[in-house]
C-alpha positions in Angstrom: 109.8 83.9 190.1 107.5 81.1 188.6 109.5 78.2 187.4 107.8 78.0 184.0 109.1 82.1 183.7 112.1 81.5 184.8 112.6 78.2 182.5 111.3 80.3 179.7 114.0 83.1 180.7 116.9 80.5 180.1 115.9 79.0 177.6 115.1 82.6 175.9 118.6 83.0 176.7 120.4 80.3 175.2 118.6 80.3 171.7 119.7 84.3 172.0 123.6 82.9 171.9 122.8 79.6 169.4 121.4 82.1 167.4 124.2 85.0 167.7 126.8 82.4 166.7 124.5 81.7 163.3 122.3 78.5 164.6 123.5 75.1 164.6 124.4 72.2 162.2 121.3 69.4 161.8 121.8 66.1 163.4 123.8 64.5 166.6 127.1 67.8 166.8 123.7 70.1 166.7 121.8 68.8 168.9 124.9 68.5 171.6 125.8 71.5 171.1 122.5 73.4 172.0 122.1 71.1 175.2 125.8 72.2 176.3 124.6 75.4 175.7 121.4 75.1 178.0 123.0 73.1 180.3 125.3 75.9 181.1 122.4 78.6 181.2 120.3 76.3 183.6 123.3 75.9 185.8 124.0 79.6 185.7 120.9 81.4 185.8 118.2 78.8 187.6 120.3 76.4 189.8 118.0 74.4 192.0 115.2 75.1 189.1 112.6 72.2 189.2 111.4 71.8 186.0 114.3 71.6 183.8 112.6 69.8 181.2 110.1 72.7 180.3 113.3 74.7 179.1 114.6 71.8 177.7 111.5 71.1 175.6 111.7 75.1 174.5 114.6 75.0 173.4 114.8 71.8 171.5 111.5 72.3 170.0 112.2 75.9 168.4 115.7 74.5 166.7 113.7 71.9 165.2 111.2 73.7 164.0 112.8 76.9 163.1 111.9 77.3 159.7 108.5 76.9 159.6 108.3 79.0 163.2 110.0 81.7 160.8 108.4 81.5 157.9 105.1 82.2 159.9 106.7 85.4 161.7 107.8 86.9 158.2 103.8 86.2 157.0 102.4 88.0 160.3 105.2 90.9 160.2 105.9 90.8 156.3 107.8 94.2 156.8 110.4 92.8 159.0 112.6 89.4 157.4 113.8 87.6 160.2 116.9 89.0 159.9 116.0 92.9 160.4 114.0 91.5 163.9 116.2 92.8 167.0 117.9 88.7 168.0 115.6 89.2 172.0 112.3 89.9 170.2 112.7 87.3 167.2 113.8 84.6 170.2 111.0 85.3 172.0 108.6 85.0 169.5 110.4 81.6 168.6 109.5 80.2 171.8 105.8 82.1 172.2 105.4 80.8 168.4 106.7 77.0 169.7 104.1 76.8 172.2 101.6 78.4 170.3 101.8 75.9 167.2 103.3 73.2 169.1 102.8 72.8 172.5 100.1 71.1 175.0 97.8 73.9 175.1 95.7 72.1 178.2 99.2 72.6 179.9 99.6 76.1 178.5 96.4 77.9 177.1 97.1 80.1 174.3 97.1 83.7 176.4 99.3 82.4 178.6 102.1 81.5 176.2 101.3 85.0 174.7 101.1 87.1 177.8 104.9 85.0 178.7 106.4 86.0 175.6 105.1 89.6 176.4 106.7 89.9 179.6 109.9 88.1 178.6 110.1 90.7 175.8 109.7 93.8 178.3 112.0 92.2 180.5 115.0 91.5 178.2 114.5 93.3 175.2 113.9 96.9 174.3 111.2 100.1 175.1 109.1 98.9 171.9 109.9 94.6 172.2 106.8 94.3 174.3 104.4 96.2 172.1 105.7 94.1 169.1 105.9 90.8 170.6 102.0 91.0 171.6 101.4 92.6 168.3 102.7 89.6 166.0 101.6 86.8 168.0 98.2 88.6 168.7 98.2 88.3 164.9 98.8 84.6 164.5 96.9 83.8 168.0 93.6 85.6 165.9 94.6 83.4 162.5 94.7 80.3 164.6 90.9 81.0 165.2 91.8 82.9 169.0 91.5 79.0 170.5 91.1 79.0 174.2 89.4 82.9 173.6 86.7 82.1 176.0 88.3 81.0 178.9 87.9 82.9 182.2 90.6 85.3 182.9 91.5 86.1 179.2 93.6 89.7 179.1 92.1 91.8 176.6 93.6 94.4 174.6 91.6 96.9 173.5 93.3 99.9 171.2 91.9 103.5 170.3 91.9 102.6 166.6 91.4 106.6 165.5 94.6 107.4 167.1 96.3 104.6 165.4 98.8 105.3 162.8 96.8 104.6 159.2 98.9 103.1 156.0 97.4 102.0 152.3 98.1 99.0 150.9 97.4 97.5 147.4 96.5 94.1 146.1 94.6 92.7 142.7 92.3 90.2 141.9 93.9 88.9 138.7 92.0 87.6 136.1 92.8 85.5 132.5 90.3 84.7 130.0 90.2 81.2 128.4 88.1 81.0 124.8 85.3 78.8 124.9 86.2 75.2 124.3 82.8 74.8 122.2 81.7 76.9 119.4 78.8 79.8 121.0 80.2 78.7 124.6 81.4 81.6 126.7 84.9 82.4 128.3 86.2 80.7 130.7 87.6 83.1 134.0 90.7 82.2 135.7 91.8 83.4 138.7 95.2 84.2 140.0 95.6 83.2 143.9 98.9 82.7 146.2 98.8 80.2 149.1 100.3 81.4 152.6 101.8 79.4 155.0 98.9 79.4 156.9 97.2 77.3 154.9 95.0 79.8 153.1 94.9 81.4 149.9 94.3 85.1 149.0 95.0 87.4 146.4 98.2 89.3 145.9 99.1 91.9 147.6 102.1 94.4 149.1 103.3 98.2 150.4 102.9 101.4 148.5 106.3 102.7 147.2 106.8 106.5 148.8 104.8 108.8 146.8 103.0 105.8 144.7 99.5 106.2 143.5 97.7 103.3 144.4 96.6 102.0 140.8 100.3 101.9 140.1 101.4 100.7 142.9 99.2 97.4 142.4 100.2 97.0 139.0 103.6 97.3 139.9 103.2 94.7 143.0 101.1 92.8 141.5 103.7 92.3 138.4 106.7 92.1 140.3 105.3 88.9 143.0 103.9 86.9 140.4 106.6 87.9 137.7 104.0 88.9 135.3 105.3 91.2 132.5 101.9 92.6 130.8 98.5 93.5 133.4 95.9 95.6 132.6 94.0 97.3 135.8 90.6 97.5 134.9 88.5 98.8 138.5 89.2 99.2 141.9 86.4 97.2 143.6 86.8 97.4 147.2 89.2 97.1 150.0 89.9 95.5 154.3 91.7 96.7 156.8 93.5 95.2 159.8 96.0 96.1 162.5 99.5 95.5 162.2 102.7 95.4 164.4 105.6 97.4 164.2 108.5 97.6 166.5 109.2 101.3 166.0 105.5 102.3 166.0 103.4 99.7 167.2 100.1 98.9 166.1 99.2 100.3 162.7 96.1 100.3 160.6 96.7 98.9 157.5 93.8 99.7 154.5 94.2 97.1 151.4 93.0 98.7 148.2 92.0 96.0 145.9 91.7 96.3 142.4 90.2 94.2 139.5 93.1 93.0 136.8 93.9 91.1 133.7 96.6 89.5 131.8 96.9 87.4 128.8 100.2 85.1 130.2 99.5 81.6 132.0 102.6 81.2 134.1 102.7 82.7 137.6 106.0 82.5 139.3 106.2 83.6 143.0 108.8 85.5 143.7 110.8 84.6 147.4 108.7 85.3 150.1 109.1 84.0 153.7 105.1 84.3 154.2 103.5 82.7 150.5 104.7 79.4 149.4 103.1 78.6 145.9 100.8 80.7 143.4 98.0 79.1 141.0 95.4 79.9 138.7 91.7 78.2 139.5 88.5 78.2 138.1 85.4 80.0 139.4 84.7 76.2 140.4 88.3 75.7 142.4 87.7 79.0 143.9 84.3 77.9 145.3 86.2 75.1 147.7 89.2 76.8 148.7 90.8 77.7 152.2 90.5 81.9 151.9 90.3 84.6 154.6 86.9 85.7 155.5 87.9 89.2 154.7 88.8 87.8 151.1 85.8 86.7 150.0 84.2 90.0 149.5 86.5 90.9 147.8 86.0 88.3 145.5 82.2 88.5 145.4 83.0 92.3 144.3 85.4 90.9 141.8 82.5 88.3 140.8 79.9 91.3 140.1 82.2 93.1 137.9 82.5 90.2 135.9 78.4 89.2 136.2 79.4 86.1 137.8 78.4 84.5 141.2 80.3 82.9 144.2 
């Protein structure tokens, strides 16, 4: 076995206990704490291993960055909080996420940090740990911009997307009018956007309750992330669709129906969400220079032609 799997292996291993005994406390007892528990694993499991450090570096990097690592997992699987994630398959993705966001990617391209985390996920987790393991960090490799995507030997993954399982979504560009500030002037347009932790913002959006038409199901998604008590849906105008992981049934394609909406009220408070951090209205202006999905943005030009405006 390769010493960078094997270091991986053991240093999966020991965040799997740190984390089954709740984490750690911050500072100096914390920090001991996780290297008695690595320094046991290392002894146990890889004696004679050469590179030490690598696990080291693994494990000390995830526990400090474990809240923003997680907050990016709950964005790219939004069905699954942290806690509902099996303790193997959220620990691997800690440490494919680490390397990913944080490490030396000249010492370890992209794929190969992905195509670890797979393995390490088949090999100590459960039938489906694999499948979802690739899925989410497939998802955040492709948000990253796929970096390293044209190197020679890259895996691919290619998917029979009719035989996919399909599932609607609904989301809303939401709208507020401002009177004119000058006598005969026209109406100012606001728009209602949410920021991700990605760095990006995008419109709100959220899963179908069972049985839920979708023009009610965005009003009531819609109202209940961005605690608005009176919206008005006036057109649907479009929709995207992506692929998404699942750890019971794997890769799923996932149809957003957007809709055109407005509302009167000019506070926007975002609900608790481990993947969206803030929520704002813009002008048509703002809009123009904003960080947004490429997938967004037609929906916004459809959004745009509704309301005879232009991008």
């Amino acid at each position: 076995m390769a010493n960078r799997h094997l270091s991986r292996s053991i240093a999966m291993q020991a965040l799997f206990e740190w984390d089954f005994y709740g984490g750690l406390p911050d500072g100096k007892a914390g920090k001991e704490k996780i290297k008695a528990i690595l320094d046991r694993d290392l002894g146990e499991f890889g004696p004679g291993l050469r590179d030490e450090g690598f696990a080291k570096k693994l494990v000390e990097g995830v526990a400090k960055h474990e809240k923003e690592i997680d907050d990016i997992i709950e964005k790219a699987a939004p069905e699954w909080p942290i806690p509902q994630i099996a303790p193997v398959d959220r620990n691997v993705l800690r440490i494919g996420l680490f390397e990913l966001l944080f490490g030396d990617q000249k010492e370890v391209p992209p794929k190969v940090a992905i195509n670890e985390a797979i393995e390490i996920a088949k090999t100590f987790g459960g039938d489906s740990s694999g499948r979802f393991v690739n899925g989410v960090l497939g998802t955040i490799y492709r948000e990253l911009g796929e970096p390293g995507k044209d190197d020679t030997g890259k895996q691919k993954y290619e998917l029979d997307l009719e035989k996919l399982p399909k599932e609607d979504l609904v989301g809303a560009v939401v709208i507020r009018k401002e009177p004119a500030r000058r006598q005969g002037g026209k109406n100012e347009i606001l728009f209602a956007l949410v920021h991700d932790v990605f760095g990006y913002w995008t419109f709100s959006k959220g899963h179908l309750q069972k049985g839920e038409e979708l023009e009610k199901g965005a009003r009531r998604k819609v109202k209940e992330e961005l605690d608005i008590k009176n919206l008005d849906i006036l057109k649907k105008i479009g929709g995207n669709e992506y692929i998404a992981s699942d750890p019971e049934t794997g890769p799923t394609r996932r149809r957003v129906n957007y809709f055109l909406a407005e509302t009167k009220e000019k506070e926007l408070k975002l609900e608790s969400s481990g993947g969206l951090d803030d929520a704002k209205w813009f002008t048509l202006d703002e809009v123009r220079s904003l960080k947004m999905y490429s997938d967004i943005k037609p929906i916004l030009e459809n959004a745009l032609a509704e309301l005879n405006l232009k991008l």
